[in-house]
C-alpha positions as CSV (number, residue, x, y, z in Angstrom):
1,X,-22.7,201.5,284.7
2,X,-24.2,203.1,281.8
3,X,-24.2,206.6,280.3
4,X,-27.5,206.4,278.1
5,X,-27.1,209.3,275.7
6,X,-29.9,210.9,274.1
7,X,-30.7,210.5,270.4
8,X,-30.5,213.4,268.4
9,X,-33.6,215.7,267.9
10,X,-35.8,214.1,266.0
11,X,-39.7,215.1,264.6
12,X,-42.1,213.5,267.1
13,X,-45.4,214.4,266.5
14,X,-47.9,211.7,267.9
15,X,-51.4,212.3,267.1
16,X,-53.0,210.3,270.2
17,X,-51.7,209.0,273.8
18,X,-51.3,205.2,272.7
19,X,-48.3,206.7,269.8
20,X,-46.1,207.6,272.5
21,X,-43.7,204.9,273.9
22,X,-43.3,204.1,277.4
23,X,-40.4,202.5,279.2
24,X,-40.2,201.5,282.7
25,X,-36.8,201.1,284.7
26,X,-36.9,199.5,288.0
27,X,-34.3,200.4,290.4
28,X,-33.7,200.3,294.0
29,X,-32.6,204.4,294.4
30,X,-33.7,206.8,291.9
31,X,-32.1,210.2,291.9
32,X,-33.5,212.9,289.9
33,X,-30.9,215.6,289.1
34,X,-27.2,214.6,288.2
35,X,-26.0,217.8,289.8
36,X,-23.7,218.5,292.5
37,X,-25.8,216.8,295.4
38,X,-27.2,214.4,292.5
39,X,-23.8,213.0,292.1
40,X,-22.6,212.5,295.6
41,X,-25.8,210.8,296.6
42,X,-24.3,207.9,294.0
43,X,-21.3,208.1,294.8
44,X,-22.0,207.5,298.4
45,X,-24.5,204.9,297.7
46,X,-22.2,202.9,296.4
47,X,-19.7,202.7,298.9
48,X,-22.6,201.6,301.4
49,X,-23.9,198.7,298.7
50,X,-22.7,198.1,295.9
51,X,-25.5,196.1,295.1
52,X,-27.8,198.4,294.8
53,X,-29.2,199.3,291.4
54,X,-28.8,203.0,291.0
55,X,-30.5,205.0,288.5
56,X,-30.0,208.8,287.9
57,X,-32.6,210.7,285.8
58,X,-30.9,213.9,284.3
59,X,-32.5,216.5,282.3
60,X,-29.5,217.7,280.6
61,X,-26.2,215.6,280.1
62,X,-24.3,214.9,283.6
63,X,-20.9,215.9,282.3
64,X,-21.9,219.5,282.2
65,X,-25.2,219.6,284.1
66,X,-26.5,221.5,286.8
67,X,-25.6,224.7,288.9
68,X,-21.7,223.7,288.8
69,X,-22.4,223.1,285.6
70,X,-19.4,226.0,284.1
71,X,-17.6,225.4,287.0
72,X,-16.7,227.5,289.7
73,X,-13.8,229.8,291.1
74,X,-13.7,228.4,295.2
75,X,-15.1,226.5,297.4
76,X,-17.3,228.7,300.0
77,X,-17.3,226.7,302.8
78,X,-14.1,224.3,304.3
79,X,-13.5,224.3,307.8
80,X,-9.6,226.0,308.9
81,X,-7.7,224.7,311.4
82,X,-8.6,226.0,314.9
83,X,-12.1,225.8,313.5
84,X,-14.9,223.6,314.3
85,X,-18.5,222.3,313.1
86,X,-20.2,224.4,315.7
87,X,-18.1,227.9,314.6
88,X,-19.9,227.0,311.0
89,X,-22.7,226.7,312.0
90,X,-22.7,230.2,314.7
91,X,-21.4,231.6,311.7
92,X,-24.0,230.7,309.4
93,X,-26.6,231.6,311.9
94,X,-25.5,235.3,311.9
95,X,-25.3,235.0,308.2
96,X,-28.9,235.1,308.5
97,X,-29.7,237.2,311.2
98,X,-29.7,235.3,314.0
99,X,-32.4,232.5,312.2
100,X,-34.1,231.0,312.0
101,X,-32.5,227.8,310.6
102,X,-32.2,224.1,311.0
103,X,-29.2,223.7,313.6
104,X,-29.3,220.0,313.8
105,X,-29.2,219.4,309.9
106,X,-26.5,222.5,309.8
107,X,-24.2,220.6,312.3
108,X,-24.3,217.4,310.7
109,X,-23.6,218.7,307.2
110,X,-20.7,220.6,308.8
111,X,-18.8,217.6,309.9
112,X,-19.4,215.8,306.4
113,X,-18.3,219.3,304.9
114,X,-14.2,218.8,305.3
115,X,-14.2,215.1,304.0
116,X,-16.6,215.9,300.9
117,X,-14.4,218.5,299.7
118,X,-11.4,216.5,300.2
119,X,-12.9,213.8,298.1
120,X,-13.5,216.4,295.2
121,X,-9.6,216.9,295.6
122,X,-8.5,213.4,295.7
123,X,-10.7,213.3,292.6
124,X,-8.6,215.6,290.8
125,X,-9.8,219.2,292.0
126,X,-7.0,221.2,292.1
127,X,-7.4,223.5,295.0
128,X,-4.9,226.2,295.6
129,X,-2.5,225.9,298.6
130,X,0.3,228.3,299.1
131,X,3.9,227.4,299.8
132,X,3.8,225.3,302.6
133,X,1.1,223.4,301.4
134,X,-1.8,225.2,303.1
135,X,-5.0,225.8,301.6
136,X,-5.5,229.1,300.3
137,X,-8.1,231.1,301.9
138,X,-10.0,234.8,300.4
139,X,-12.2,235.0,303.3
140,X,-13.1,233.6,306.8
141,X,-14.7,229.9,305.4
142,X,-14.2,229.9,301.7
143,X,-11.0,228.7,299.7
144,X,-9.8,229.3,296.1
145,X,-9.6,226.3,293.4
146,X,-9.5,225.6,289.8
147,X,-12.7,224.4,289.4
148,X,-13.5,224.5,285.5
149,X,-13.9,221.0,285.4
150,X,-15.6,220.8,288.7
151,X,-18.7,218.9,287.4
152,X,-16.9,216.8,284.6
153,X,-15.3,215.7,288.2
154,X,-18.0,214.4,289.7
155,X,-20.1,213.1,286.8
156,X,-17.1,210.4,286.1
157,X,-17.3,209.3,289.7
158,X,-20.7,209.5,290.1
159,X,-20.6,207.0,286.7
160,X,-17.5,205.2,288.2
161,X,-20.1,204.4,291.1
162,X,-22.1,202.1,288.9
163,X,-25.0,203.8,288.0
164,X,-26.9,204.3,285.3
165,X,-27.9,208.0,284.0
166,X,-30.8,208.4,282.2
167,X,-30.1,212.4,280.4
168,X,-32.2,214.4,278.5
169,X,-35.3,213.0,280.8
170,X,-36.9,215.7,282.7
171,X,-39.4,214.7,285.8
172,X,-42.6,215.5,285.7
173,X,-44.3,214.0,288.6
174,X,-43.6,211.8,291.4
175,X,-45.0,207.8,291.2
176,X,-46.8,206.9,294.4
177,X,-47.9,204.4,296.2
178,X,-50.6,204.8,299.5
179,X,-48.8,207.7,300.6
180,X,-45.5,206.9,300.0
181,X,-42.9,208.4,297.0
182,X,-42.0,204.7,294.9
183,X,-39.9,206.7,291.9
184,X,-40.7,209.3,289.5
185,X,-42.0,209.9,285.5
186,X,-40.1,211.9,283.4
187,X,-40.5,213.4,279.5
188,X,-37.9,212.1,277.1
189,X,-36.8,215.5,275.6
190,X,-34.8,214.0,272.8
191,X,-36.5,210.5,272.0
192,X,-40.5,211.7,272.7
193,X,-40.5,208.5,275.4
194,X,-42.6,208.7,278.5
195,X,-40.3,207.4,281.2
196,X,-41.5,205.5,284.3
197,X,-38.9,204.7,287.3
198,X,-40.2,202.8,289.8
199,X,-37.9,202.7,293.1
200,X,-37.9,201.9,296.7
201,X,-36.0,205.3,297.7
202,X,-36.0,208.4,295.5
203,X,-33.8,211.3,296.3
204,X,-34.9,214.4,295.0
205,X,-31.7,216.5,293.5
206,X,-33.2,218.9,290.7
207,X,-31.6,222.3,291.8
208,X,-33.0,225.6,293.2
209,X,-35.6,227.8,291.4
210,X,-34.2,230.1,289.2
211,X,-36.6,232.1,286.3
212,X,-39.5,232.4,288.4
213,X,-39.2,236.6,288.4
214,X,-38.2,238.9,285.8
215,X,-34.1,239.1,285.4
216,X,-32.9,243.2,284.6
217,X,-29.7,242.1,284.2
218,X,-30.5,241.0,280.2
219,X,-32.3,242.8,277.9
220,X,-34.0,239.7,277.1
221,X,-35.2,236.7,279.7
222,X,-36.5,234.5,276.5
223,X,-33.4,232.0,277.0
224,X,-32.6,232.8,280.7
225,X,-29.2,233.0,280.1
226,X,-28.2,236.1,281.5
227,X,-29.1,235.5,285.4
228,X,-26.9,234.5,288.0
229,X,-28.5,230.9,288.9
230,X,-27.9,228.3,286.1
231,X,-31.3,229.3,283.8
232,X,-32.4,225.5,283.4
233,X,-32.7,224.8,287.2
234,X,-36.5,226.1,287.5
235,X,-38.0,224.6,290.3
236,X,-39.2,221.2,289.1
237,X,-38.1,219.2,292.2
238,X,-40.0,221.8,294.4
239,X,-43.3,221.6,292.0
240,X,-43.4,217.5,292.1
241,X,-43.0,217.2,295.8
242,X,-45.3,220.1,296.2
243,X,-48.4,218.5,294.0
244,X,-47.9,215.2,296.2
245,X,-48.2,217.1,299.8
246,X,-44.5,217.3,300.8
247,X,-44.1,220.0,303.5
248,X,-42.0,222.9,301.9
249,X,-40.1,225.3,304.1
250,X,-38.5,229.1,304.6
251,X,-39.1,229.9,300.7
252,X,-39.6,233.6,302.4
253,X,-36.5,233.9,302.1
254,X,-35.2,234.0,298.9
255,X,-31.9,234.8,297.7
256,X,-30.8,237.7,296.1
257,X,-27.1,238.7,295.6
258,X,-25.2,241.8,294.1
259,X,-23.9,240.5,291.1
260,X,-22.6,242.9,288.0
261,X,-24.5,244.8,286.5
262,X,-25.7,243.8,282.8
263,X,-24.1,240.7,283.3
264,X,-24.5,238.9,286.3
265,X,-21.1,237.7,287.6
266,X,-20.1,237.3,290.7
267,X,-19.3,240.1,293.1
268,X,-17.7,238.2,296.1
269,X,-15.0,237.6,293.5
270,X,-14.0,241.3,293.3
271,X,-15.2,242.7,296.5
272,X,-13.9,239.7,298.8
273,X,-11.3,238.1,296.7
274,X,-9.4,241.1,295.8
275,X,-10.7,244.1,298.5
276,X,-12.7,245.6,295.9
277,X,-15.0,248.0,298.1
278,X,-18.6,249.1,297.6
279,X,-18.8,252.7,296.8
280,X,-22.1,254.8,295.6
281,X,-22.0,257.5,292.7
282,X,-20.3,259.9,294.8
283,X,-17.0,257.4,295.8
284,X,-18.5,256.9,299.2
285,X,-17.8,253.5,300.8
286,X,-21.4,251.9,301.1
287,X,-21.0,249.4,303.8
288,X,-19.2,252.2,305.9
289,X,-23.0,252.5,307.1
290,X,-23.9,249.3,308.1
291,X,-20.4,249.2,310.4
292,X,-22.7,248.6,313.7
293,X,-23.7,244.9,311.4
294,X,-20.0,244.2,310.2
295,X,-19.5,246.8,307.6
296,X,-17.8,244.8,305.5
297,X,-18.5,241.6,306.9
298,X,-21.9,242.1,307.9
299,X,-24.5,239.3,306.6
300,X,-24.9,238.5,302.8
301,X,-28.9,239.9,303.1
302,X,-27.3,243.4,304.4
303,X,-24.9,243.5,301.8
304,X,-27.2,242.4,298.9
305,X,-29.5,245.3,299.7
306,X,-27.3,247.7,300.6
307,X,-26.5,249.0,297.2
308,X,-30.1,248.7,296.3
309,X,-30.8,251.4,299.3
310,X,-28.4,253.5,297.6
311,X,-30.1,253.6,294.7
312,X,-33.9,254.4,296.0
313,X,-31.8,257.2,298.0
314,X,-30.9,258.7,295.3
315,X,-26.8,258.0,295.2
316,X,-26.8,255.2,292.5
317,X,-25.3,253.6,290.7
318,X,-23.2,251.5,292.6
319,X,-19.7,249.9,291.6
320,X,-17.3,247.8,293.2
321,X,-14.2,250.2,293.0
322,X,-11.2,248.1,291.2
323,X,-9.2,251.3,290.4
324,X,-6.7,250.4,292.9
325,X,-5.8,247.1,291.2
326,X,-2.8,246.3,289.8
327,X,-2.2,245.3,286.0
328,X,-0.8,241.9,287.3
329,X,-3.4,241.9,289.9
330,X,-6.1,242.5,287.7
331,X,-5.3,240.1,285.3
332,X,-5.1,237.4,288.3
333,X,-9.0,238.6,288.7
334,X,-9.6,238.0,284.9
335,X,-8.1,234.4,286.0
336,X,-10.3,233.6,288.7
337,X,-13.5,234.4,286.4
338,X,-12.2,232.1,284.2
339,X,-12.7,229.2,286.5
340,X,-17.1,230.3,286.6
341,X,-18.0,233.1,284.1
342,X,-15.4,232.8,281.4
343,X,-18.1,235.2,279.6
344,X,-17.6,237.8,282.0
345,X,-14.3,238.7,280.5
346,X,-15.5,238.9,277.4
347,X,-18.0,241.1,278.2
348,X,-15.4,243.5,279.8
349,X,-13.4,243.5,277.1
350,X,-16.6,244.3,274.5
351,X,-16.9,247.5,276.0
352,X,-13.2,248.6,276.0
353,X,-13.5,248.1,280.2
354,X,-10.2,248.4,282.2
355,X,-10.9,247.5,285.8
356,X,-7.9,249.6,286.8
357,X,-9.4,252.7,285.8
358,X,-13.2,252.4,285.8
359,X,-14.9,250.4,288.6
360,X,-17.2,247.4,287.7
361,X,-21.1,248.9,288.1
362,X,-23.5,246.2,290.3
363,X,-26.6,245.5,291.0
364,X,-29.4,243.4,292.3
365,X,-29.8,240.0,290.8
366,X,-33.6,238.4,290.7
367,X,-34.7,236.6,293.6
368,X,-34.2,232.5,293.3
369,X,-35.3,230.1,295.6
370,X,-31.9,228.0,297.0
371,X,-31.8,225.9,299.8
372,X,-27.8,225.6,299.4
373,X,-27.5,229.4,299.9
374,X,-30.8,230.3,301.5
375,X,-33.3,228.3,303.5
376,X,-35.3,227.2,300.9
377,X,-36.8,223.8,300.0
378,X,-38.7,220.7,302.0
379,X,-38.6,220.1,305.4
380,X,-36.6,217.5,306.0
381,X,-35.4,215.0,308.9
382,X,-32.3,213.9,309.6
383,X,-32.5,211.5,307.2
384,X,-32.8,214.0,304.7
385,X,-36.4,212.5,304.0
386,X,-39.3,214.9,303.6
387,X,-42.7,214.7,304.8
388,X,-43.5,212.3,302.0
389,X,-42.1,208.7,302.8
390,X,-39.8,207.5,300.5
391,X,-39.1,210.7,299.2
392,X,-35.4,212.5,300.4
393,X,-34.3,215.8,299.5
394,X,-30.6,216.9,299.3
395,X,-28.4,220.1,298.2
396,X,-30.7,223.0,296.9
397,X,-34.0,220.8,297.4
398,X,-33.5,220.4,301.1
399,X,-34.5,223.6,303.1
400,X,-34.0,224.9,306.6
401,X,-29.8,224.4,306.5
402,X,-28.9,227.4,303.9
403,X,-25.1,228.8,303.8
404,X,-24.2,225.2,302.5
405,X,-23.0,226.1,299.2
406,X,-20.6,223.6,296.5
407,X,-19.4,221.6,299.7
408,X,-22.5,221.1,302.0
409,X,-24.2,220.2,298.8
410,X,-21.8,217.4,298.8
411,X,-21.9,216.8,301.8
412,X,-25.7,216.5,301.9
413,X,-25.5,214.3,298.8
414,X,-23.6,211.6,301.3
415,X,-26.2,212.6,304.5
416,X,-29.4,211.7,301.8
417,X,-27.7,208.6,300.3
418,X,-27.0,207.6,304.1
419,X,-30.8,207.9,305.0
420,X,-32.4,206.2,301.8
421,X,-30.1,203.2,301.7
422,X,-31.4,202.6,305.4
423,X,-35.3,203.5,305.1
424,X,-35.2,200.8,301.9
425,X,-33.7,198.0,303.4
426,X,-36.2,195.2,303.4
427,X,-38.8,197.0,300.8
428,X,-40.1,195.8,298.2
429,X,-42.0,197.8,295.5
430,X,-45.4,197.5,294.7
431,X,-47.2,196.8,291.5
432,X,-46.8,199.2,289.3
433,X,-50.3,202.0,289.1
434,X,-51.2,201.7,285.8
435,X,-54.3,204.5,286.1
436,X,-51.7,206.9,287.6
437,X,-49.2,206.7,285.1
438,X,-51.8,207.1,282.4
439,X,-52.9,210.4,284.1
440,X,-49.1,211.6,284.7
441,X,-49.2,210.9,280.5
442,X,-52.2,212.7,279.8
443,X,-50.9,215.6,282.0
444,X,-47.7,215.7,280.0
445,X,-48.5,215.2,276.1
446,X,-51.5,217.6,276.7
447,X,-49.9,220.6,274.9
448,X,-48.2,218.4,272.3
449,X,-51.4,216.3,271.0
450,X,-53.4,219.5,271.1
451,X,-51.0,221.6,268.9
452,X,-53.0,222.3,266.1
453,X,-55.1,224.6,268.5
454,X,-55.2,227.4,269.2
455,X,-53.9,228.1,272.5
456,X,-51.0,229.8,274.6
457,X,-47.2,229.2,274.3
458,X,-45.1,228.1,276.7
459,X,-42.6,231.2,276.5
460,X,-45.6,233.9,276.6
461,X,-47.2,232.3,280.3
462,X,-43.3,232.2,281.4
463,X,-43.0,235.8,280.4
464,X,-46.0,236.2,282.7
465,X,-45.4,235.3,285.3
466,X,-42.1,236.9,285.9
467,X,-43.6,240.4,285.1
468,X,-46.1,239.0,287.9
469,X,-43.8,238.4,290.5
470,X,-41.5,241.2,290.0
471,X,-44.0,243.5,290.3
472,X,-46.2,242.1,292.7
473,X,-44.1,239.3,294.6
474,X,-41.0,241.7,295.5
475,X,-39.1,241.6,292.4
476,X,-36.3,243.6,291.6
477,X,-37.6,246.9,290.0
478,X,-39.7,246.9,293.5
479,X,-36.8,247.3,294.8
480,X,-37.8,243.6,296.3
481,X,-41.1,245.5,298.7
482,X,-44.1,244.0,298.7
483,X,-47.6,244.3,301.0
484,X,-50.5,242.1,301.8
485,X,-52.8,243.8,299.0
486,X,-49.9,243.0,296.0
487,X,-49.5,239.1,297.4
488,X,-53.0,238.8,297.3
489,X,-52.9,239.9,293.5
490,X,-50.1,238.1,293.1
491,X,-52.1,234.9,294.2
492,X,-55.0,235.5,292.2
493,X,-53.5,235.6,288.8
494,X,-51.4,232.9,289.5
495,X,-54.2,231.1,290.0
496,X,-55.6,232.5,286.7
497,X,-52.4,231.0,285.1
498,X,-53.4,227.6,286.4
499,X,-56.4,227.9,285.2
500,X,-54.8,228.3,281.9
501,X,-52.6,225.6,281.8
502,X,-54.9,223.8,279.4
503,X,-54.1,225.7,276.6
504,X,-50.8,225.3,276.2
505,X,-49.6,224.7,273.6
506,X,-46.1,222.7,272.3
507,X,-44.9,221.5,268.7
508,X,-42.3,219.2,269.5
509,X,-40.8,217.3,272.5
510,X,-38.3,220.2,273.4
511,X,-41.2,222.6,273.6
512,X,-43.3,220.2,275.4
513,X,-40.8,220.2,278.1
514,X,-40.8,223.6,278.3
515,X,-44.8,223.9,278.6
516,X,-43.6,221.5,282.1
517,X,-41.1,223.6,283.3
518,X,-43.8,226.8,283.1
519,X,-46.0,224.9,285.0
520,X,-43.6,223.7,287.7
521,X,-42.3,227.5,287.7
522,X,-46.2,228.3,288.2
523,X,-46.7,226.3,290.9
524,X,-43.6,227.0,293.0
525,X,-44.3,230.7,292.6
526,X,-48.0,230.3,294.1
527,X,-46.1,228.5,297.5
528,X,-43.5,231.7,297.6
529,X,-46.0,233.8,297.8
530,X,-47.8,232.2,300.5
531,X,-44.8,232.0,302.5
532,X,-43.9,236.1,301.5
533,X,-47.4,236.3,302.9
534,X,-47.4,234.2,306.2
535,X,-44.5,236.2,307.3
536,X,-45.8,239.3,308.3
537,X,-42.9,241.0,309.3
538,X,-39.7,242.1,307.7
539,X,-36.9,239.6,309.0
540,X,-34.0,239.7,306.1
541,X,-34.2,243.2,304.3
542,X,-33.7,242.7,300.4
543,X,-34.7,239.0,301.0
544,X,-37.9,239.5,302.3
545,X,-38.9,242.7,302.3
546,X,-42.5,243.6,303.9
547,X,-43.5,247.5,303.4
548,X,-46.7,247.1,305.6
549,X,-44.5,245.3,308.4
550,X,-41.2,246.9,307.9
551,X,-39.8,245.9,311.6
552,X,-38.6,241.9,312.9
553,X,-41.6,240.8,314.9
554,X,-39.8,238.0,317.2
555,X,-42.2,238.1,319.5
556,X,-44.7,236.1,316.4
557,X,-42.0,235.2,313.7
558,X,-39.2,234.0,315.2
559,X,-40.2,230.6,314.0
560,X,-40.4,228.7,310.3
561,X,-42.7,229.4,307.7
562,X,-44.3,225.9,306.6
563,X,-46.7,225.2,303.4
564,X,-48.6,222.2,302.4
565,X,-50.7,221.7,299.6
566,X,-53.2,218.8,299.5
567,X,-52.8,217.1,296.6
568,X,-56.8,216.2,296.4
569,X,-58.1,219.8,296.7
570,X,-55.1,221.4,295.4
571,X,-55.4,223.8,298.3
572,X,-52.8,225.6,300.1
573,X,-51.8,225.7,303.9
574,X,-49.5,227.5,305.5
575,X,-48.3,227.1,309.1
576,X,-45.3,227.4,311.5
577,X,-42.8,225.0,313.1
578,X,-40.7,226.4,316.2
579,X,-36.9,227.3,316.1
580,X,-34.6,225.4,318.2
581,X,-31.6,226.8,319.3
582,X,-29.1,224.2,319.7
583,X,-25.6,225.4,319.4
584,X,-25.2,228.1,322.5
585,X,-24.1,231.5,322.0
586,X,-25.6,235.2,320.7
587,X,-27.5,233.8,317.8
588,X,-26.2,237.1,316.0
589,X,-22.7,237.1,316.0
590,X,-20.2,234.5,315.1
């Protein structure tokens, strides 16, 4: 096993394509993203073979990468007692309005879920029981830890496993072979190198997509800080499968979450963890009107919007009413933020805040595109292999299965690891495509060897495109609405953007990277607009929000949203796939 640390920044500024260095690493599974998923998928690997050569290319550094990468305060999904992989997955289903979602990829991550969170407590998790030694619930599914060092966790194991982790490379494009995925190239951030893995499986683990609209919860989205997804997860996995024809699925619906105002912490926390309820500006109890869906309890996309209806009625701002809290009770709360936004504290105590006496304000967060909360990502079987052979999604990458959260991340990590150990057994690679690696270099040093020029920085097309999408795409300050006339506007200045991505423009490694990530961002944002488009009805409120079709159509819609882009013409498809109900019951209740 190796941990290959980066170099310290360094001035790289290579006048021509032949003064960059390349280095190629042959493995037999590549996985790009050292995440949560990214770790379990080695971890897993190597109890099936331990053999196998197992490389891990990590943008950041694994010991505090990823979504998980502050830690977290529970675990929102473990199976109680008296509870089985079927209730999860009813439950899920109504989380989402009935579907439609992947039931057969849903059930099998559910009976993984149990024993993947148990491993992350044999691995030194400490996840709170009470006296008898039960585990501690604050809702139906989800149970409280200590998880600050959640992801130091599973980096060491995922390194105890035996592979090697390649950080501070960020992927840029996938390596294929007549039709099949055969590794991935990357960007050396740090060293300037251009990285080539070849592999027979490659299991893509980058994260959700997070930056692609404009955040109000900051005054400033230059560093991304201040939104509620981890800022550096941008959609890159999404982008390379998408250039290479993998099937993406349900990025429609997108999640958005009531999170705290000006900050963007975690509500569930206050509202769930400690009966915090939802009131308006007049002290009423908001959820009091959605009692017919659960009140309460009724599905996350209800409750995200429901403050947000508040507000265009005219009884905003909203808060989540902590005056009833207890000084030892509050300060428990402090505790628990601790464990995921330590900086949310902080923040309260800048302004002077006590919870006990003034309520917490919230608001909508930016819409990000998560297959481990929402449906989001590639189409998958149950391999966890996409469309593209060779190629195998898991955690926020894999769509159709959403509710999966810390622990069906994990799980899914195993469930990928499971499929690509199988599909490469008797492979061998082929020769390595020298012409397509020199393109994939071309592509990626473009902005650096042409910094002299004048041309556009990667920040300012960034900064673009999330004013685009929030205003046109069913951003936040839309109140998330959009119509057929905006997504069409939406679409033709991304495709103006594209057309721009020759001048940009990057003076060192670090800015180069981020002249990739605008593009992947770019790219990603053109396929969420055709699926906001294809779906002409209104199906999760907040979510997806259609003004011209403001009613469920289930007669036409009660189906998946597919797109494809050919990655000859560049030119985008969209289609549907059917919904199959597997687990019996009223799809709407739990």
């Amino acid at each position: 096993m190796a941990n290959i640390a980066a170099r310290r920044m360094h001035p790289f500024h290579p006048k021509q394509l032949s003064d960059i260095e390349m280095q190629v690493v042959t493995c037999d599974l590549l996985i790009i993203g050292g995440g949560n998923a990214g770790c379990f998928v080695a971890t897993e690997a190597a109890k099936l073979d331990p053999s196998l050569k197992v490389v891990i290319m990590e943008k950041a550094e694994i010991m505090r990468s990823g979504a998980c990468s502050a830690g977290m305060d529970a675990i929102n999904t473990y199976i109680p007692k008296g509870k089985t992989p079927e209730d999860l997955v009813r439950w899920s289903r109504a989380q989402v309005g009935g579907g439609p979602l992947r039931e057969d990829l849903a059930l099998s991550n559910a009976e993984e879920l149990n024993e993947s969170v148990e491993d992350l407590e044999r691995w030194g998790l400490p996840i709170l029981r009470d006296g008898d030694g039960n585990v501690r619930y604050r809702g139906k599914w989800d149970i409280s830890i200590h998880g600050e060092q959640l992801k130091p966790i599973m980096a060491e194991k995922a390194l105890e496993s035996g592979a090697d982790v390649y950080n501070r490379v960020a992927g840029t494009g996938l390596l294929m072979y007549k039709g099949r995925c055969v590794g991935a190239m990357g960007l050396g951030v740090r060293d300037g190198k251009f990285y080539v893995f070849r592999a027979k499986a490659t299991v893509m683990a980058t994260g959700g997509a997070g930056t692609l609209y404009k955040s109000y919860t900051a005054d400033s989205t230059d560093s991304g800080a201040q939104i509620w997804m981890c800022p550096y997860c941008v959609g890159s996995g999404y982008a390379m499968g998408f250039r290479q024809g993998a099937e993406l699925t349900s990025l429609e619906q997108r999640w958005v979450a009531t999170r705290t105002k000006d900050f963007c912490g975690p509500v569930d926390t206050i509202s769930v963890g400690y009966g915090a309820p939802i009131v308006n500006a007049k002290g009423e109890r908001v959820m009091s009107r959605y009692a017919a869906l659960g009140g309460d309890a009724a599905p996350r996309y209800i409750r995200a919007n429901a403050p947000m209806e508040e507000w265009l009625a005219g009884r905003g701002p909203c808060y989540c009413d902590t005056t009833h809290l207890t000084p030892e009770t509050s300060k428990a709360m402090m505790e628990d933020y601790l464990n995921e936004r330590p900086s949310f504290v902080l923040f309260l105590a800048s302004r002077g805040q006590d919870v006990t006496k003034e309520p917490i304000e919230i608001y909508g967060s930016d819409p990000y595109i998560l297959g481990g909360h929402t449906g989001g990502g590639f189409w998958v079987d149950m391999r966890r292999m996409t469309t593209v052979p060779g190629l195998f999604a898991a955690g926020e990458t894999a769509g159709g299965n959403p509710n999966k959260f810390v622990g069906g991340c994990c799980a899914e990590g195993k469930l990928a690891a499971r499929g690509a150990v199988a599909y490469m057994e008797g492979l061998d690679l082929p020769p390595l495509d020298e012409a397509q690696v020199k393109g994939e270099m071309e592509r990626v040093y473009a902005p650096l060897l042409s910094r002299d020029e004048e041309g556009i920085r990667p920040v300012e097309m960034k900064e673009r495109l999330q004013r685009l999408m929030d205003e046109y795409a069913g951003g936040i300050s839309q109140f998330y609405r959009t119509n057929e006339e905006r997504l069409d506007y939406a679409l033709r200045h991304i495709a103006v953007l594209q057309s721009q991505f020759r001048y940009l423009r990057a003076t060192d490694s670090h800015e180069l990277m981020q002249a990739m990530e605008t593009i992947d961002r770019v790219d990603v944002a053109e396929a969420v607009v055709h699926h906001l488009k294809a779906r002409k009805e209104t199906r999760w409120a907040g979510w997806q929000t259609r003004s011209d079709y403001p009613e469920r159509d289930d007669a036409h819609f009660d189906c998946f949203i597919e797109s494809r882009r050919d990655p000859v013409t560049g030119e985008v498809s969209t289609f549907t796939r059917p919904y199959e109900q597997i687990i019996p019951g009223d799809r709407h209740t739990a």
